[in-house]
C-alpha positions in Angstrom: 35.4 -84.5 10.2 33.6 -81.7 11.0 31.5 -79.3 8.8 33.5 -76.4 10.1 37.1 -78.1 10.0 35.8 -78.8 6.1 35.1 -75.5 5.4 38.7 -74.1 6.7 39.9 -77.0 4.6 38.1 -75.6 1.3 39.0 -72.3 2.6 42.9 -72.6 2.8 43.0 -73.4 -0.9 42.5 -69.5 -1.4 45.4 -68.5 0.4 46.5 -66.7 3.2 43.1 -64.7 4.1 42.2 -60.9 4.5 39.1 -58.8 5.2 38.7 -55.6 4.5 35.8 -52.9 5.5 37.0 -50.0 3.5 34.0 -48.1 2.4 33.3 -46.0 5.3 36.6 -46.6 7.3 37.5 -42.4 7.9 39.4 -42.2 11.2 36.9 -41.2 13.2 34.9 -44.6 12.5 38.1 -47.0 12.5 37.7 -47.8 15.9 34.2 -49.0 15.5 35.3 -50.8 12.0 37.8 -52.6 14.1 35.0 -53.7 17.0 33.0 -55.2 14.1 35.5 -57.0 12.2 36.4 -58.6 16.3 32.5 -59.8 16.0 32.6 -60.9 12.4 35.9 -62.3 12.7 34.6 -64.8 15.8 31.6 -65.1 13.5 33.7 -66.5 10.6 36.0 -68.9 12.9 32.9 -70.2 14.4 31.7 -71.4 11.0 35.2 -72.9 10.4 37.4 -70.5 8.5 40.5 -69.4 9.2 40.0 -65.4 9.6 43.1 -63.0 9.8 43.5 -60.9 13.3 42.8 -57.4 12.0 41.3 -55.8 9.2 43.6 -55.1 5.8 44.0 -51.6 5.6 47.4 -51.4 3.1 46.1 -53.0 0.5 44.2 -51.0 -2.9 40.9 -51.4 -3.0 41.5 -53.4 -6.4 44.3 -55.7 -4.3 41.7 -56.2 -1.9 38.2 -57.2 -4.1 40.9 -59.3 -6.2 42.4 -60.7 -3.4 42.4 -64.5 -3.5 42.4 -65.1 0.2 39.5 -62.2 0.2 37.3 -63.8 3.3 34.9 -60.1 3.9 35.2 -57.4 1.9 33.5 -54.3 1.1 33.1 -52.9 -2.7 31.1 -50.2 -4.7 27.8 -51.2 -6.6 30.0 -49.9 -10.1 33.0 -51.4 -9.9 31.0 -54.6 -9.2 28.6 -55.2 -12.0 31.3 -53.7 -14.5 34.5 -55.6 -12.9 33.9 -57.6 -10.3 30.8 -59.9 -10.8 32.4 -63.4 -12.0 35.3 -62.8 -10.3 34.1 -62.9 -6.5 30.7 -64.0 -4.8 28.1 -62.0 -3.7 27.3 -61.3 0.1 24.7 -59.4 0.1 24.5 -55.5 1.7 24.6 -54.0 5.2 21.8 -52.2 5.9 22.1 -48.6 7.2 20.5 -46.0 9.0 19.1 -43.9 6.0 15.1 -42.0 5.7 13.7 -42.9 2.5 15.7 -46.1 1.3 14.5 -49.8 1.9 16.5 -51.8 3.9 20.1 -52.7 2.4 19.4 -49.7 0.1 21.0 -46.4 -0.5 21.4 -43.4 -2.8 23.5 -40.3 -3.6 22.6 -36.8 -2.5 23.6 -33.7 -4.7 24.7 -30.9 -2.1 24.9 -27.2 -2.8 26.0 -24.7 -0.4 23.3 -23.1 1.5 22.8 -20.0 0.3 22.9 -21.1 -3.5 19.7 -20.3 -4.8 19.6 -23.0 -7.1 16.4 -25.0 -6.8 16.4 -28.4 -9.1 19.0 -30.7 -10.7 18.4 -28.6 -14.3 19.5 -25.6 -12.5 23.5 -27.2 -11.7 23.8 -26.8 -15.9 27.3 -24.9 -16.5 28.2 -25.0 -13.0 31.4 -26.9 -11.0 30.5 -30.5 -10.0 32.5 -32.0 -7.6 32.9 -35.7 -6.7 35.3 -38.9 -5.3 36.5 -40.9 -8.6 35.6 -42.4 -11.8 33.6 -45.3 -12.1 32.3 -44.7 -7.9 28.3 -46.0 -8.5 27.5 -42.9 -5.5 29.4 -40.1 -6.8 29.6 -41.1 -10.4 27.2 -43.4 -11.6 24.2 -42.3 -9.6 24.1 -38.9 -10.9 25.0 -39.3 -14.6 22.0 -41.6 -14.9 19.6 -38.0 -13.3 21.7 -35.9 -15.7 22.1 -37.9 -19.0 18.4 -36.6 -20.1 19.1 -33.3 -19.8 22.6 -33.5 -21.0 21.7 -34.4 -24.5 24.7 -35.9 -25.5 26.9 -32.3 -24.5 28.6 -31.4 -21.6 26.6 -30.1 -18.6 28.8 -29.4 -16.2 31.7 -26.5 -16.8 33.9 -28.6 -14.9 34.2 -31.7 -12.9 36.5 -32.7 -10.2 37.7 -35.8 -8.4 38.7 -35.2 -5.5 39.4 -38.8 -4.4 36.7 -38.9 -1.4 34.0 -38.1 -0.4 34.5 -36.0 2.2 36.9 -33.9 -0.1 33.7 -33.5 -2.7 31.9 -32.2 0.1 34.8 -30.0 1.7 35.1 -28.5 -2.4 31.8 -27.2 -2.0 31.9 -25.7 1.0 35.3 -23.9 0.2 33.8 -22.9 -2.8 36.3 -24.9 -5.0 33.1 -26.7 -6.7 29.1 -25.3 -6.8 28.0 -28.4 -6.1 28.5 -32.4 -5.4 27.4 -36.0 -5.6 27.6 -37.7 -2.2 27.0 -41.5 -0.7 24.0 -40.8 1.6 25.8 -43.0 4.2 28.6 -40.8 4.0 26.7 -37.9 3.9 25.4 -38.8 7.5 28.4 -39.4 9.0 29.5 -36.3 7.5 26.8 -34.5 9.6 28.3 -36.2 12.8 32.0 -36.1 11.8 33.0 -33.3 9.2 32.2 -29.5 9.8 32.0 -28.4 6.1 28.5 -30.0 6.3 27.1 -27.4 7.9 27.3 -24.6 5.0 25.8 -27.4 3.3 21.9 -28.4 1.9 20.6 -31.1 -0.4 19.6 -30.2 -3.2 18.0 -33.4 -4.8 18.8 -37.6 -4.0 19.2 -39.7 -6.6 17.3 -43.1 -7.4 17.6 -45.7 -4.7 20.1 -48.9 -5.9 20.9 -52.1 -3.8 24.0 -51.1 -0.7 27.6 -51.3 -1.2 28.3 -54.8 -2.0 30.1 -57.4 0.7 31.9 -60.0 -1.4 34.8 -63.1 -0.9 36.8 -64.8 -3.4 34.9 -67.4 -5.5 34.3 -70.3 -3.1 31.7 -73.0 -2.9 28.0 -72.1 -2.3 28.1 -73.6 1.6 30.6 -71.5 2.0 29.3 -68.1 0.8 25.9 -69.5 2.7 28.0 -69.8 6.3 29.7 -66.1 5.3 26.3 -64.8 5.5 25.2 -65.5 8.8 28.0 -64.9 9.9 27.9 -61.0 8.7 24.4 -61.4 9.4 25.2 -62.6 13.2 27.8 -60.1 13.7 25.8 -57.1 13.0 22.9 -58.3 15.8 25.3 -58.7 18.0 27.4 -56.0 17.9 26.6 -53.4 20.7 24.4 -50.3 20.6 27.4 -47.6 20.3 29.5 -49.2 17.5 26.1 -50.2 15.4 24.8 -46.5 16.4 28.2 -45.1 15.5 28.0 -47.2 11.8 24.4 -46.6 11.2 24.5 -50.1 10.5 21.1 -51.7 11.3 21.3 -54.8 9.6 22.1 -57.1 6.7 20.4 -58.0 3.0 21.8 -60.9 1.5 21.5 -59.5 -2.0 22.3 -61.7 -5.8 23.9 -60.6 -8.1 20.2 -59.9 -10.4 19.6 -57.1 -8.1 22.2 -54.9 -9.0 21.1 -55.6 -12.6 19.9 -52.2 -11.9 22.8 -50.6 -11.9 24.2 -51.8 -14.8 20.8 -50.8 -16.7 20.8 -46.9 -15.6 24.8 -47.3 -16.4 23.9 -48.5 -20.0 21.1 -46.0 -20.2 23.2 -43.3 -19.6 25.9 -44.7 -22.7 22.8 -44.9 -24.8 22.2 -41.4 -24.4 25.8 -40.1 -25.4 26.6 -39.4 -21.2 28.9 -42.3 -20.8 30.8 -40.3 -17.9 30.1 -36.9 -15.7 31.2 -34.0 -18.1 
């Protein structure tokens, strides 16, 4: 028997698999999303697993990490080290297009609108923050960890919003229904490309740089995770110049778990110092 035909064997005792890429999937980008998953998906089968046609885009985000057919999926850096780690294996990160961050790296920018005057983080004290959700590492975690110092264990902001994306944080701000937000930097650049609200926008600071938005599958043996990697790996290199253009994607770090030990510090840090969430 094969190597590969062993791995489908070993990989059919998960289930019938998905793959999902649902971090930066906004319509505009689903296309491209769809052109990768082809490459990965060819990727995958090459290396012997049995990989579903199209990308799962029905299922919850916590359906999806959970899933136990989960062959390729993307997470957040938060959810993993608090939920997930245990309970899937570790890819690694895609690297994206980003100025300042190390390959596979990103942060969170905090946006204002462009004519606010305001001219450091210390300065956003008693004003409207806007952001995606609760426990998002980009729009939650990132910033709590710059703001717990000044907080002193009190409120800072007058208010604080989810607005259930990120493009809706950054639309708030514009509109004026928040002063000011924290955004993914990835999605902060397509933003630039894709979403006009941008425009009456500026950054104000970035946050610390943490490991990229996790790629996981469901617990499986080592091999396996091993041949999952260069696939994802593969995929990306081979992808054409548009769609990795369009993605910012620019390669892939095949991260442990230790190195997103440093989110779970600053997450900690922030407890520690009476800020154990953005108020």
């Amino acid at each position: 028997m094969s190597s590969g035909n062993a791995v489908g064997t070993a990989s059919a005792a998960h289930g019938a698999p998905v793959a999902g890429l649902p971090m930066y999937d906004w319509p505009e980008l689903r296309d491209l999303n769809d052109r990768w998953w082809s490459v990965l998906r060819d990727a995958v089968r090459e290396e012997g697993f049995a990989a579903p046609d199209a990308l799962a885009r029905a299922l919850s985000l916590e359906d999806l990490w959970l899933h136990p057919g989960l062959l390729v999926g993307q997470t957040c850096g938060l959810p993993y080290v608090r939920h997930l780690q245990g309970r899937v294996d570790l890819l690694g990160a895609p690297a994206y297009r980003l100025s300042g961050c190390r390959p596979g790296h990103y942060c969170s920018v905090v946006v204002v609108r462009a004519d606010d005057d305001v001219g450091e983080l210390s300065g956003l004290r008693g004003c409207r923050l806007a952001f995606n959700h609760p426990g998002s590492q980009s729009g939650e975690g990132a910033l709590r960890h710059m703001v717990a110092p000044l907080a002193g264990g009190s409120p800072f902001f007058s208010q604080v919003l989810a607005t259930g994306s990120h493009r809706a944080a950054l639309r708030a701000v514009a509109d004026g229904a928040a002063d000011a937000a924290a955004i993914d930097a990835v999605s902060f650049e397509l933003a630039r490309l894709h979403e006009p609200a941008t425009g009456k926008l500026r950054v104000l600071v970035r946050t610390p740089e943490t490991p990229g938005l996790p790629l996981i599958t469901a617990s499986r043996p080592p091999r396996e995770v091993e041949k999952l990697r260069s696939a994802v790996a593969l995929s990306i290199g081979q992808l054409d110049a548009g769609t990795r253009a369009g993605l910012l994607l620019e390669g892939f770090m095949p991260f442990t778990p230790d190195d997103y030990r440093v989110i779970s510090g600053r997450d900690a840090g922030a407890a520690a110092l009476g800020y154990p969430d953005l108020a």
